[in-house]
LUMKESE-304616 format. One record per residue (C-alpha): residue number from 1; residue in three letters; x, y, z. Coordinates in steps of 0.02 Angstrom, whole numbers, always signed. Layout:
<NUM,"Ala",<X,Y,Z>> ...
! end
This chain:
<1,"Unk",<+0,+0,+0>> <2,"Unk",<+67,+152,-34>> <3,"Unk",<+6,+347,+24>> <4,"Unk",<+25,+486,-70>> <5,"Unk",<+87,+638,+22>> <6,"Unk",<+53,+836,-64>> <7,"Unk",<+200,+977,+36>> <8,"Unk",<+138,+1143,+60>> <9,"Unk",<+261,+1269,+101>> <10,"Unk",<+318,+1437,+58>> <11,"Unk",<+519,+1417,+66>> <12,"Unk",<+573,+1313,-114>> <13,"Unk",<+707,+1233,-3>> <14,"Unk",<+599,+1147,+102>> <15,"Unk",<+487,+1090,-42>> <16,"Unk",<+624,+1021,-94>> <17,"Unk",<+702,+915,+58>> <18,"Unk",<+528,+847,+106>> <19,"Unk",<+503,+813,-98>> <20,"Unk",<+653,+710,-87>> <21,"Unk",<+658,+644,+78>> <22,"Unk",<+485,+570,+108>> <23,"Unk",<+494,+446,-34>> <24,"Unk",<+708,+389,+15>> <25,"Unk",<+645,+385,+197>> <26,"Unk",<+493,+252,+169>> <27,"Unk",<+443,+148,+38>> <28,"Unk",<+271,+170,+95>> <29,"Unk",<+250,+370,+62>> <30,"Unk",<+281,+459,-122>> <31,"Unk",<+253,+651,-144>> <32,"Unk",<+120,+656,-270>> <33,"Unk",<+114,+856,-270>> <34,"Unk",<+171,+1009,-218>> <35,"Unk",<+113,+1179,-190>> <36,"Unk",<+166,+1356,-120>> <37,"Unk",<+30,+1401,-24>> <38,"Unk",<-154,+1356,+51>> <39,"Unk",<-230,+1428,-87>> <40,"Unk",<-135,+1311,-221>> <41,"Unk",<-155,+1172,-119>> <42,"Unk",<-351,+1183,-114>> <43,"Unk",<-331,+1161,-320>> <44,"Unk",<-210,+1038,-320>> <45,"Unk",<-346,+946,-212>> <46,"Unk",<-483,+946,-340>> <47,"Unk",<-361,+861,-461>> <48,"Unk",<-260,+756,-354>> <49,"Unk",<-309,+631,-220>> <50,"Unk",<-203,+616,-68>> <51,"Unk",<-173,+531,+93>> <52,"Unk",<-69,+654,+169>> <53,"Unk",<-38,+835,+171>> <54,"Unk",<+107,+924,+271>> <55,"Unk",<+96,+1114,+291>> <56,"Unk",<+197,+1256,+338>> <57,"Unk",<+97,+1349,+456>> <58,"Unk",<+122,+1525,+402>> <59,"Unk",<+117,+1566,+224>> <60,"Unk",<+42,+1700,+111>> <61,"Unk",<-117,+1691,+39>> <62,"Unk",<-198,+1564,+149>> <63,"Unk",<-99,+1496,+290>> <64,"Unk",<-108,+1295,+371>> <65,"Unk",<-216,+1327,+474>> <66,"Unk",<-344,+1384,+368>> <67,"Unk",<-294,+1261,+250>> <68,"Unk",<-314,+1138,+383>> <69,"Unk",<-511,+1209,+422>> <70,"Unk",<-539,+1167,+218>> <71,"Unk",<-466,+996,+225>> <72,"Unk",<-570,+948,+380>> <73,"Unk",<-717,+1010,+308>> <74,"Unk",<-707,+954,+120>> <75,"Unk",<-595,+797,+151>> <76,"Unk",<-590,+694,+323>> <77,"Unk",<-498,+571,+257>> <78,"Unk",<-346,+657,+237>> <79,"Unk",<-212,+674,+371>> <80,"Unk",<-129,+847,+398>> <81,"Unk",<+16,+874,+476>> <82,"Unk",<+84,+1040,+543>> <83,"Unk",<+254,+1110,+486>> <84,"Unk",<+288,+1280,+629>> <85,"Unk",<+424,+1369,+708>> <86,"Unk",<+457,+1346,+903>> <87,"Unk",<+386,+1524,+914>> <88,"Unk",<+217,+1469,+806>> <89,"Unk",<+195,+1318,+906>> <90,"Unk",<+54,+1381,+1028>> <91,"Unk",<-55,+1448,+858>> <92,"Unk",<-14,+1290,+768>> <93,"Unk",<-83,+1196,+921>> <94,"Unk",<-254,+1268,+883>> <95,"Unk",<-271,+1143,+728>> <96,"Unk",<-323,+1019,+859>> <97,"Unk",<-487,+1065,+817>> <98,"Unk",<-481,+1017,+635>> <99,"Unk",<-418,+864,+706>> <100,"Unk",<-232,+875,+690>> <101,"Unk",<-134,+779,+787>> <102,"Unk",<+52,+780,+719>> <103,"Unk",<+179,+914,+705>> <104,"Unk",<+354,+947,+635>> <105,"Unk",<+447,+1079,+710>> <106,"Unk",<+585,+1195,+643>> <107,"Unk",<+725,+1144,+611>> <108,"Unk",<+684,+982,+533>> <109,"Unk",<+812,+850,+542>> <110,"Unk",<+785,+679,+471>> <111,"Unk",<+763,+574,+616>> <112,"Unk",<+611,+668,+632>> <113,"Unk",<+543,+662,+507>> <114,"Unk",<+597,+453,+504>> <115,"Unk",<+472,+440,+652>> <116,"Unk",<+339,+545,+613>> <117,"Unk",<+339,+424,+436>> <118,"Unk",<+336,+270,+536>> <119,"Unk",<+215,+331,+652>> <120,"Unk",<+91,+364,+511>> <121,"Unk",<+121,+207,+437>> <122,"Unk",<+92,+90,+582>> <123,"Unk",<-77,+210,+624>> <124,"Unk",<-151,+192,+426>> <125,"Unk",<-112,+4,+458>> <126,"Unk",<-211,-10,+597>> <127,"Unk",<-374,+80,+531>> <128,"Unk",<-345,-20,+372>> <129,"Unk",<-390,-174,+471>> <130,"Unk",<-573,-181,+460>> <131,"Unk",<-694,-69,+368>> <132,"Unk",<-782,+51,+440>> <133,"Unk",<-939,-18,+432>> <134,"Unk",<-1026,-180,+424>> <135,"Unk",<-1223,-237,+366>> <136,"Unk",<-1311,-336,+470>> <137,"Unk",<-1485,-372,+550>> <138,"Unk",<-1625,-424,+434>> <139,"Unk",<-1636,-270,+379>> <140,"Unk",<-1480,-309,+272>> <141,"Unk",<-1565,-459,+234>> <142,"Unk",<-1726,-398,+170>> <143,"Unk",<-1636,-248,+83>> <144,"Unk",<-1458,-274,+23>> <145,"Unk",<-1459,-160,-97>> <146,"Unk",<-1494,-30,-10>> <147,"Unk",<-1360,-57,+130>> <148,"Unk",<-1218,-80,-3>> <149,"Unk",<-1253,+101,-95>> <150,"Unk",<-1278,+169,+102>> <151,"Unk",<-1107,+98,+143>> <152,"Unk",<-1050,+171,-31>> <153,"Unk",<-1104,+343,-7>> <154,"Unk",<-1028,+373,+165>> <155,"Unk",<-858,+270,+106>> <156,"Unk",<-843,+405,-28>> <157,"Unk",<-841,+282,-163>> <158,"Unk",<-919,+373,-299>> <159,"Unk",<-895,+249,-436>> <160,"Unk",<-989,+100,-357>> <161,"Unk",<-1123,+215,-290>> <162,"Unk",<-1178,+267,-461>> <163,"Unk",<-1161,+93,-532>> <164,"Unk",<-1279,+30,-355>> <165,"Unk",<-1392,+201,-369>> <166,"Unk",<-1410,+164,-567>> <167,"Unk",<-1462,-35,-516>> <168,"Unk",<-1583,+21,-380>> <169,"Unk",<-1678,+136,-489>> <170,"Unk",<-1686,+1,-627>> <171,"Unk",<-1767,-120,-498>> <172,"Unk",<-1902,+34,-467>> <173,"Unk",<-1855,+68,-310>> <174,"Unk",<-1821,+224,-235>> <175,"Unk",<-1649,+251,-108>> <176,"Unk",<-1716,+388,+15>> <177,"Unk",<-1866,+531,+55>> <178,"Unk",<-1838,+722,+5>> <179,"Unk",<-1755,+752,+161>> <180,"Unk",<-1614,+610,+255>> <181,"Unk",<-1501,+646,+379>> <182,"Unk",<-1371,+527,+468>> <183,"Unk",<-1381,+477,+643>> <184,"Unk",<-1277,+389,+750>> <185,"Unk",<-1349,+294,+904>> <186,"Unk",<-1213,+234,+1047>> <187,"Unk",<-1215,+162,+1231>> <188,"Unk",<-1147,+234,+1356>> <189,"Unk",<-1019,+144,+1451>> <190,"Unk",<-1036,+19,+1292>> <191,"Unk",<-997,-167,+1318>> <192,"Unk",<-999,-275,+1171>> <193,"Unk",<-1181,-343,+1241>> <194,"Unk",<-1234,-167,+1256>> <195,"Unk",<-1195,-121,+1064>> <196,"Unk",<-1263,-288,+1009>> <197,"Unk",<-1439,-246,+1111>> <198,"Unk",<-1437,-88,+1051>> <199,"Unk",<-1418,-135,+856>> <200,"Unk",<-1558,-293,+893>> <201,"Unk",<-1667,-155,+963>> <202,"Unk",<-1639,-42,+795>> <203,"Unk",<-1649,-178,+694>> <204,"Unk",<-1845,-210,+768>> <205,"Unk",<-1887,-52,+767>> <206,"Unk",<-1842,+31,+601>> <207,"Unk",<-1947,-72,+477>> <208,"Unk",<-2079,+27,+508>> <209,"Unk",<-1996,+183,+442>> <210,"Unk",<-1909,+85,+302>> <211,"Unk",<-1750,+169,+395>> <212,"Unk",<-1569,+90,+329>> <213,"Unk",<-1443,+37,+487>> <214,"Unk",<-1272,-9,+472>> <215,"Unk",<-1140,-44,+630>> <216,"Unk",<-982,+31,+644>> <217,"Unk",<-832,-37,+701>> <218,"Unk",<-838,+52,+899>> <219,"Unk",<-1005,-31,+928>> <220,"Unk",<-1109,+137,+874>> <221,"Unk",<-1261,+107,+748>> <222,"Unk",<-1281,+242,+612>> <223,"Unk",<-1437,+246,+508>> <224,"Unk",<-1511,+345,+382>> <225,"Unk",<-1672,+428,+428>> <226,"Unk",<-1779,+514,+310>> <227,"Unk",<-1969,+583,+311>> <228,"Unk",<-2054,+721,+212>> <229,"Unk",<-2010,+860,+291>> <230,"Unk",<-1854,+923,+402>> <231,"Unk",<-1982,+947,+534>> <232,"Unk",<-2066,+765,+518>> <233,"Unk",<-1886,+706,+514>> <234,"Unk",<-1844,+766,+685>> <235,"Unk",<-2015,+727,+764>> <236,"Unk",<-1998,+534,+688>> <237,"Unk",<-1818,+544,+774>> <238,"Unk",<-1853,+603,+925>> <239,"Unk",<-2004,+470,+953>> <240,"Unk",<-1877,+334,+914>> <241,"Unk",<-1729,+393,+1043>> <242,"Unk",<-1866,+401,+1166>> <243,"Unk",<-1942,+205,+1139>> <244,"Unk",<-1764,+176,+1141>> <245,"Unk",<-1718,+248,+1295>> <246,"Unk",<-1867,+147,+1391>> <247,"Unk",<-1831,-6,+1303>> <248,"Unk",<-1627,+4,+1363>> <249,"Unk",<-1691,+53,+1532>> <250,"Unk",<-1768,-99,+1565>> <251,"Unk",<-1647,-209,+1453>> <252,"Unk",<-1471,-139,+1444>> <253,"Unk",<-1464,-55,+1604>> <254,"Unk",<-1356,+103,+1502>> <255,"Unk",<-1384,+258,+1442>> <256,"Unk",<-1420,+298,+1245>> <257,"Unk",<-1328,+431,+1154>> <258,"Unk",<-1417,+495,+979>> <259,"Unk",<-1326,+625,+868>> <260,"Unk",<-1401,+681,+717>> <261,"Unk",<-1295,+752,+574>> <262,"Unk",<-1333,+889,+425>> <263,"Unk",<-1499,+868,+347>> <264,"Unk",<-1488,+831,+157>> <265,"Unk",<-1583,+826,+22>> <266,"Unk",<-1450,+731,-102>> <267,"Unk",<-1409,+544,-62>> <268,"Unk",<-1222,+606,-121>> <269,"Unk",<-1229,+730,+19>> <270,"Unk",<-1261,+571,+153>> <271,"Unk",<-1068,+577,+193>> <272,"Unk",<-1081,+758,+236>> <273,"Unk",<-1197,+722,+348>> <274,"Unk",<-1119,+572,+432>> <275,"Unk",<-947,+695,+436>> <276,"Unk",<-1054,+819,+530>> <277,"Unk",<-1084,+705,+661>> <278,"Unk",<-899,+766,+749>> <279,"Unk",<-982,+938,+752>> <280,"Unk",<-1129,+872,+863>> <281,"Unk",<-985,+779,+1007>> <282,"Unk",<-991,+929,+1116>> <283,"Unk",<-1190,+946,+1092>> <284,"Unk",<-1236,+833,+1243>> <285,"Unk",<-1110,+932,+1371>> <286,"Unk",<-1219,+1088,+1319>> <287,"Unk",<-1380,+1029,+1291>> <288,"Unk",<-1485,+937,+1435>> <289,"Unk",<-1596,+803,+1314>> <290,"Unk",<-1575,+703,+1163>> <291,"Unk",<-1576,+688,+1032>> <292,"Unk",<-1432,+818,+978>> <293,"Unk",<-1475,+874,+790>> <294,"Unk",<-1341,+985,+697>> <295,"Unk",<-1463,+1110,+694>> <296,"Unk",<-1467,+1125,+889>> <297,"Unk",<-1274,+1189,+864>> <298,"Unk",<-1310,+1372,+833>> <299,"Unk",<-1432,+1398,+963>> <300,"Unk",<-1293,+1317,+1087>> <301,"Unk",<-1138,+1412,+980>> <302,"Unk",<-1117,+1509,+1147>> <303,"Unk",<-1095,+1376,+1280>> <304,"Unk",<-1005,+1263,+1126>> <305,"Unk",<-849,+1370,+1086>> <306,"Unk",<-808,+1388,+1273>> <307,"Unk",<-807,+1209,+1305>> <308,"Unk",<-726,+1180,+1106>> <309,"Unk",<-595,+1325,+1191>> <310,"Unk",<-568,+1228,+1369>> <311,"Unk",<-558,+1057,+1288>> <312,"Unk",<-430,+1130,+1151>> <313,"Unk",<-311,+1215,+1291>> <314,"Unk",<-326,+1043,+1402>> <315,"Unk",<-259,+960,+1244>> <316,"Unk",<-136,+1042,+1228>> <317,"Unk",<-73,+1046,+1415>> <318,"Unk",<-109,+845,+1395>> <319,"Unk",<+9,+814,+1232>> <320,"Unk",<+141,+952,+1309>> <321,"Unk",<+135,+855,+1483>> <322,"Unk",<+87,+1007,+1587>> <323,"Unk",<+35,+926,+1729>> <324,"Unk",<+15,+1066,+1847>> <325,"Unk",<-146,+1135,+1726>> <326,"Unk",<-230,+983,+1720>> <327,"Unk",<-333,+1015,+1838>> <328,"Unk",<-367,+1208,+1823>> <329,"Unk",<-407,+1146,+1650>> <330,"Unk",<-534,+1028,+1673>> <331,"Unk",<-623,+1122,+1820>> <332,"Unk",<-661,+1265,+1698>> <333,"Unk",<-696,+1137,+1565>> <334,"Unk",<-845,+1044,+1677>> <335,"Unk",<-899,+1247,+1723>> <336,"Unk",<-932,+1290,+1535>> <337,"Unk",<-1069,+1157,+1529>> <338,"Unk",<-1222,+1252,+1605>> <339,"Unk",<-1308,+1080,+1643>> <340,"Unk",<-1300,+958,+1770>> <341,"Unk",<-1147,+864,+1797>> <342,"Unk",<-1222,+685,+1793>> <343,"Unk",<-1130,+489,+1786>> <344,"Unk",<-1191,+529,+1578>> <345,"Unk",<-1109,+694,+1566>> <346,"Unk",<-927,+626,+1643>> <347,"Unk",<-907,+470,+1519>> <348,"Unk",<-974,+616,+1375>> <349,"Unk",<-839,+726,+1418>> <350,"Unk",<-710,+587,+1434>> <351,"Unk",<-753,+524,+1249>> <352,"Unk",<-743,+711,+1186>> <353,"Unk",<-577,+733,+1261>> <354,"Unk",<-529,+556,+1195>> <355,"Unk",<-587,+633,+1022>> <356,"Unk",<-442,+772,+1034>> <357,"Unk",<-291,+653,+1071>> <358,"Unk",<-193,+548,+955>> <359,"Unk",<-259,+359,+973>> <360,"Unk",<-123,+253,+998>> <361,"Unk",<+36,+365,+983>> <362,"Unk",<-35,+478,+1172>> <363,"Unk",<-87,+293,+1261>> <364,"Unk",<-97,+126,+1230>> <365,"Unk",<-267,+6,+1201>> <366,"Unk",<-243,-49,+1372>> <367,"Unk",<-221,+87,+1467>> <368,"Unk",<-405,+185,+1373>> <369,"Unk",<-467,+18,+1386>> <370,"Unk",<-424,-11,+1584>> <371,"Unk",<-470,+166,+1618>> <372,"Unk",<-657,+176,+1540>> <373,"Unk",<-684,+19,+1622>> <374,"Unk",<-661,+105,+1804>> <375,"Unk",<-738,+261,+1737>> <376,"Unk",<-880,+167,+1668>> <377,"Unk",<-906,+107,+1858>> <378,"Unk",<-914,+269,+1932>> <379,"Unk",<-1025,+330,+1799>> <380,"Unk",<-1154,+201,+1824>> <381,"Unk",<-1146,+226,+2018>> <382,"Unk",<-1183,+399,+2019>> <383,"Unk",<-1335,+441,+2123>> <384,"Unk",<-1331,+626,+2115>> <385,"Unk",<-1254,+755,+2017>> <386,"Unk",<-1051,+778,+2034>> <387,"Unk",<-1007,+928,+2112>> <388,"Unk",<-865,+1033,+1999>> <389,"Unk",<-724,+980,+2129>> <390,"Unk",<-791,+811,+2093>> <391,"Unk",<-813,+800,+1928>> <392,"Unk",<-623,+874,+1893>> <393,"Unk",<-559,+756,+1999>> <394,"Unk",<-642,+596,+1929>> <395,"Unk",<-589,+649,+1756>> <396,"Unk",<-422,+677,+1839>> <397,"Unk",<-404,+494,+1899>> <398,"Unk",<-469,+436,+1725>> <399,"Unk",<-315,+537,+1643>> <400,"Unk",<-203,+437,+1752>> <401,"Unk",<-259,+261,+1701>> <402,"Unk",<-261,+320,+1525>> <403,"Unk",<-72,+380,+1495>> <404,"Unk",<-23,+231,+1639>> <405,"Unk",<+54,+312,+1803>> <406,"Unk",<+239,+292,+1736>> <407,"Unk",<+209,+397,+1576>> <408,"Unk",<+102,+530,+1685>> <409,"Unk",<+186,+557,+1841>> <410,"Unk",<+383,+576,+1756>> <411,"Unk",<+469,+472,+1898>> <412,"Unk",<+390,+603,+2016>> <413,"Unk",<+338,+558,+2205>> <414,"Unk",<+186,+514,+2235>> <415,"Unk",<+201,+646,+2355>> <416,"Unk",<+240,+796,+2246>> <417,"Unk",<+111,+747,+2126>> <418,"Unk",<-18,+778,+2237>> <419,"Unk",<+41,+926,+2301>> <420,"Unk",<+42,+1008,+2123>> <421,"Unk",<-132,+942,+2111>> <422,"Unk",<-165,+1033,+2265>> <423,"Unk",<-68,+1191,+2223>> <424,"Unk",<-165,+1195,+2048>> <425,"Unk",<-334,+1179,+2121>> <426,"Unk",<-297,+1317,+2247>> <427,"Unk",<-171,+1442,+2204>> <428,"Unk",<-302,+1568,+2203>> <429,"Unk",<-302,+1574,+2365>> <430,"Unk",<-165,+1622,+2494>> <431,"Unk",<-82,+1452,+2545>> <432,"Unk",<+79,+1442,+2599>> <433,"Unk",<+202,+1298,+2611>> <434,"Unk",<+130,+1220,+2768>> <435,"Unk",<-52,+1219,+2719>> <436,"Unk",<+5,+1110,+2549>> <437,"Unk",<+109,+1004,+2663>> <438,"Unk",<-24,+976,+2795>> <439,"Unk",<-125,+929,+2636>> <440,"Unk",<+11,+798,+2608>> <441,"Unk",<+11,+741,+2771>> <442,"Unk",<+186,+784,+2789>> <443,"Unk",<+319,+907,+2857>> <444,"Unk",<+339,+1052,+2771>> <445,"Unk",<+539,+1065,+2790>> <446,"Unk",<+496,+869,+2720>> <447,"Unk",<+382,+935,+2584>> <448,"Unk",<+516,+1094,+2537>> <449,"Unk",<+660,+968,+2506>> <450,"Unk",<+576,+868,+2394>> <451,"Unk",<+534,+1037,+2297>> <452,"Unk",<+721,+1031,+2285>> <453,"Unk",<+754,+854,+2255>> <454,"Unk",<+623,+827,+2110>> <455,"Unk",<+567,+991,+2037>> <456,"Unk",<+739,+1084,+2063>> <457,"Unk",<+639,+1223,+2132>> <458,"Unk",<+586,+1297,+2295>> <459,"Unk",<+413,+1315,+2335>> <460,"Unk",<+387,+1496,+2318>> <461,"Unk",<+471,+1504,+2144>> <462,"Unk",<+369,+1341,+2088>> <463,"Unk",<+208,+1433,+2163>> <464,"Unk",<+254,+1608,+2100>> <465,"Unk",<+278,+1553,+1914>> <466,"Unk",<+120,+1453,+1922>> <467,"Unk",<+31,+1613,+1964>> <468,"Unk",<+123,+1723,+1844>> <469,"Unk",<+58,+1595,+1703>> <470,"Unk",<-110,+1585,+1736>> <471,"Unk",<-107,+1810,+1754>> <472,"Unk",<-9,+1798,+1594>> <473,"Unk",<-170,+1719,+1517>> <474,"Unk",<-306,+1838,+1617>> <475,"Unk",<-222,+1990,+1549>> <476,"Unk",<-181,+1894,+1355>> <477,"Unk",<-377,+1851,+1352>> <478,"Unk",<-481,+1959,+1465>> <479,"Unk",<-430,+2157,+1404>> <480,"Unk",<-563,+2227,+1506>> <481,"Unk",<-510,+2136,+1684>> <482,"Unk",<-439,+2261,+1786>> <483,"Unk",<-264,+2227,+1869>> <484,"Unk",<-327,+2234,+2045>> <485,"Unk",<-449,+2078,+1990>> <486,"Unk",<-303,+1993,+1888>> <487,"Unk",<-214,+1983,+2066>> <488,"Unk",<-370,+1945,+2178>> <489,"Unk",<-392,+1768,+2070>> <490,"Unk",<-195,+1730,+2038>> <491,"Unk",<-177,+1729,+2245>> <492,"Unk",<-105,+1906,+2298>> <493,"Unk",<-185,+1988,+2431>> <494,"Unk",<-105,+2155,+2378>> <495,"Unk",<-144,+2222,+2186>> <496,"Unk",<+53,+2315,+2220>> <497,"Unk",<+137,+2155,+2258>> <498,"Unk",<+53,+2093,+2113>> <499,"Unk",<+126,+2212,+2004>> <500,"Unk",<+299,+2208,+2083>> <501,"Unk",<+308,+2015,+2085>> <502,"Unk",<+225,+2037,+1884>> <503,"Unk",<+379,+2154,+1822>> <504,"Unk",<+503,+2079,+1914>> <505,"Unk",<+457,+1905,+1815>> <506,"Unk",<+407,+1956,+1645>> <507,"Unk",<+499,+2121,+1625>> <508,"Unk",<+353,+2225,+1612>> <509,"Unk",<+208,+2278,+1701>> <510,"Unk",<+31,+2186,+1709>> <511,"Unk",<-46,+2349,+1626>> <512,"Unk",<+96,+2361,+1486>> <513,"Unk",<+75,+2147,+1452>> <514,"Unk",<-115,+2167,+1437>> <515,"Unk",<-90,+2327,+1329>> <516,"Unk",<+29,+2236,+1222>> <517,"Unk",<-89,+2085,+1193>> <518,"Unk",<-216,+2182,+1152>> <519,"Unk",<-117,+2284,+1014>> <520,"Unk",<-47,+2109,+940>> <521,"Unk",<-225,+2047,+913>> <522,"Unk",<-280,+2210,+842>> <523,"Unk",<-139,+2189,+692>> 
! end
């Protein structure tokens, strides 16, 4: 099997290497185009089918990021890989959201660009191993047909959907109503029994509609649901996610998920509106009741790009290792919600944070496997709503099992890991050195050497520049907050100690920093 790979860059000389590189480096990549910016590369695309595209991230015309937003939106399929400078690395992190999960950073040397080649390689070999989705249930039976051009249309395969649409319509039958959408039914804390319930349950219950279901290869059912009318679609919906939810109550014991995509009136616009299920993950951390249709997303857009913006910074603190804002990060993550904090809502969130990491290169199977199986527990035992402290702290001990306590904790004590946990839960307030140690349950001349030992830093300077961060942010994304507030939630009692601690560590004063910020955004 071999991928083809398109370069986007700016800087001939780097066209060049990666040109001649890729294809010496791996028999398994050639470089089937090139282009000098984002705006070339969207044409090449029309011509030129690829696997792979690697982008600078600044370039004229249309940069990678925005080049990134088109090929998420136009082509899923393809993997994009970020090319940025050590300086560019915190905007090139916001690709995360157009699902980008591997960059290259400046200056390239080979044996990086040896491992980011293997890594893609043993990845595209692992999602080669099944297909995405399967036909079963008598539906597939009764209606083969059918399922194949379904299948078809959301594998892309425009060749054998004409030849299966032509063959349909010479039989006299007709594929779907004037409006169809895509929706995608899942268990909570699935077990294989759950998913196979759940697709017997379907299977029963869509006849009636003449509705099309197909598995997938994570135990989720998708089917295509169409009616008259967009309105009569999401009424028919709705009625079938609630006899759904009864029947699982009494048989599967789990909560249902249902996320409906784009509503289309084309069947070649079905894999649109299976791709615009990703757009609906966040729906049910914003949105009380199922089922979540795409067009509940702009009423939500509020509520949705704060916990898109918490989810995307926790990503990044995740991939970079930042240990210490774990926890700040996922507290203000659980507060953009606006709805209860149910057993439902924590094994949500952990699946849409799952959604932002790198399967198999951030963890192994075993450790997301060993980790939603304890989460799954707490979920399910849940008799009242988490508090936030809770909540944090249960996704918290899910992170652990996930990365495996060697890769998370960095040969730290288990000691100093909770007080960081400690310290980044509460350095808003005024603690000092004893009150984290008394946390501990140890000494705090006990507690300072280990500062020493492990972190090669006192306390103070470790609690100072943890505070200095988190103001650096206030002033970088709130212009409006006064200083005096900045200090108040960063720990300082005095707004003057604030500012003197402030200068002394960045150089400049909280008022300059924020007016600074605010004049780099403006150009």
């Amino acid at each position: 099997m071999m991928y083809h790979t398109m370069i986007v860059d700016d800087e001939p000389l780097m066209r060049t290497y990666l040109t001649q590189s890729i294809p010496a480096f791996s028999t398994l990549f050639d470089v089937s185009a090139a282009a000098k910016d984002g705006l070339e590369a969207v044409e090449l695309l029309k011509e030129i089918p690829v696997d792979v595209v690697i982008t600078d991230i600044k370039m004229p015309e249309m940069d990678g990021l925005s080049l990134a937003k088109h090929i998420h939106e136009n082509y899923p399929g393809i993997t994009v890989i970020i090319i940025s400078g050590f300086s560019d690395f915190e905007y090139a992190q916001k690709a995360i959201r157009y699902n980008v999960k591997d960059y290259l950073l400046k200056p390239l040397v080979d044996k990086t660009l040896i491992d980011l080649l293997d890594t893609l390689a043993a990845r595209f070999e692992r999602e080669r191993g099944t297909a995405r989705f399967r036909m079963t249930g008598t539906g597939a039976k009764r209606d083969p047909l059918r399922h194949r051009l379904l299948c078809a249309f959301l594998e892309e395969d425009t060749e054998r959907a004409y030849h299966l649409y032509r063959e349909l319509r010479k039989e006299g039958h007709s594929f779907m109503g004037p409006f169809a959408c895509i929706a995608k039914f899942q268990c909570l804390y699935s077990a294989s029994s759950s998913s196979l319930a759940l697709h017997m349950l379907l299977d029963g219950a869509c006849p009636q509609f003449g509705w099309i279901i197909l598995c997938e290869k994570d135990g989720s059912v998708c089917l295509l649901a169409d009616a008259c009318s967009e309105m009569d679609l999401e009424t028919e919906l709705g009625r079938l996610y609630r006899t759904l939810l009864r029947e699982s109550a009494k048989d599967l014991f789990v909560s249902i998920d249902c996320r409906c995509g784009k509503i289309v009136t084309d069947p070649f616009q079905l894999s649109a509106s299976y791709n615009s299920l990703e757009e609906t993950l966040p729906l049910p951390l914003a949105k009380a009741q199922g089922p979540f249709f795409h067009s509940h997303i702009s009423q939500y857009r509020h509520a949705l790009d704060r916990i898109e913006k918490y989810r995307d910074q926790l990503a990044y603190d995740l991939l970079g290792n930042a240990q210490e804002h774990w926890y700040a990060d996922l507290k203000s993550l659980c507060l953009a919600f606006g709805v209860p904090l149910t057993g439902d809502r924590l094994w949500r969130c952990a699946s849409y944070i799952l959604a932002a990491l790198p399967a198999g290169d951030a963890y192994t199977e075993e450790g997301r496997q060993r980790s939603l199986e304890d989460l799954a527990v707490q979920c399910k035992n849940a008799v009242r709503p988490f508090t936030p402290d809770e909540f944090a702290e249960a996704l918290l001990a899910w992170l652990r099992l996930l990365f495996g306590q060697t890769a998370l904790d960095g040969g730290l004590s288990p000691v100093i890991l909770q007080a960081k946990e400690y310290i980044a839960r509460n350095y808003q307030s005024n603690i000092s050195l004893s009150d984290v140690a008394e946390h501990c349950s140890v000494s705090s001349s006990y507690l300072s050497d280990l500062f020493h030992k492990q972190l090669s830093i006192s306390y103070l300077k470790y609690i100072t520049a943890l505070r200095m961060e988190q103001a650096a942010k206030l002033l970088k994304s709130h212009p409006d907050m006064r200083v005096f507030e900045v200090a108040t939630q960063t720990g300082f009692l005095s707004d003057k100690h604030f500012i003197s601690v402030f200068k002394k560590y960045y150089g400049v004063s909280p008022a300059m920093y924020q007016k600074s910020q605010a004049s780099h955004r403006e150009t």
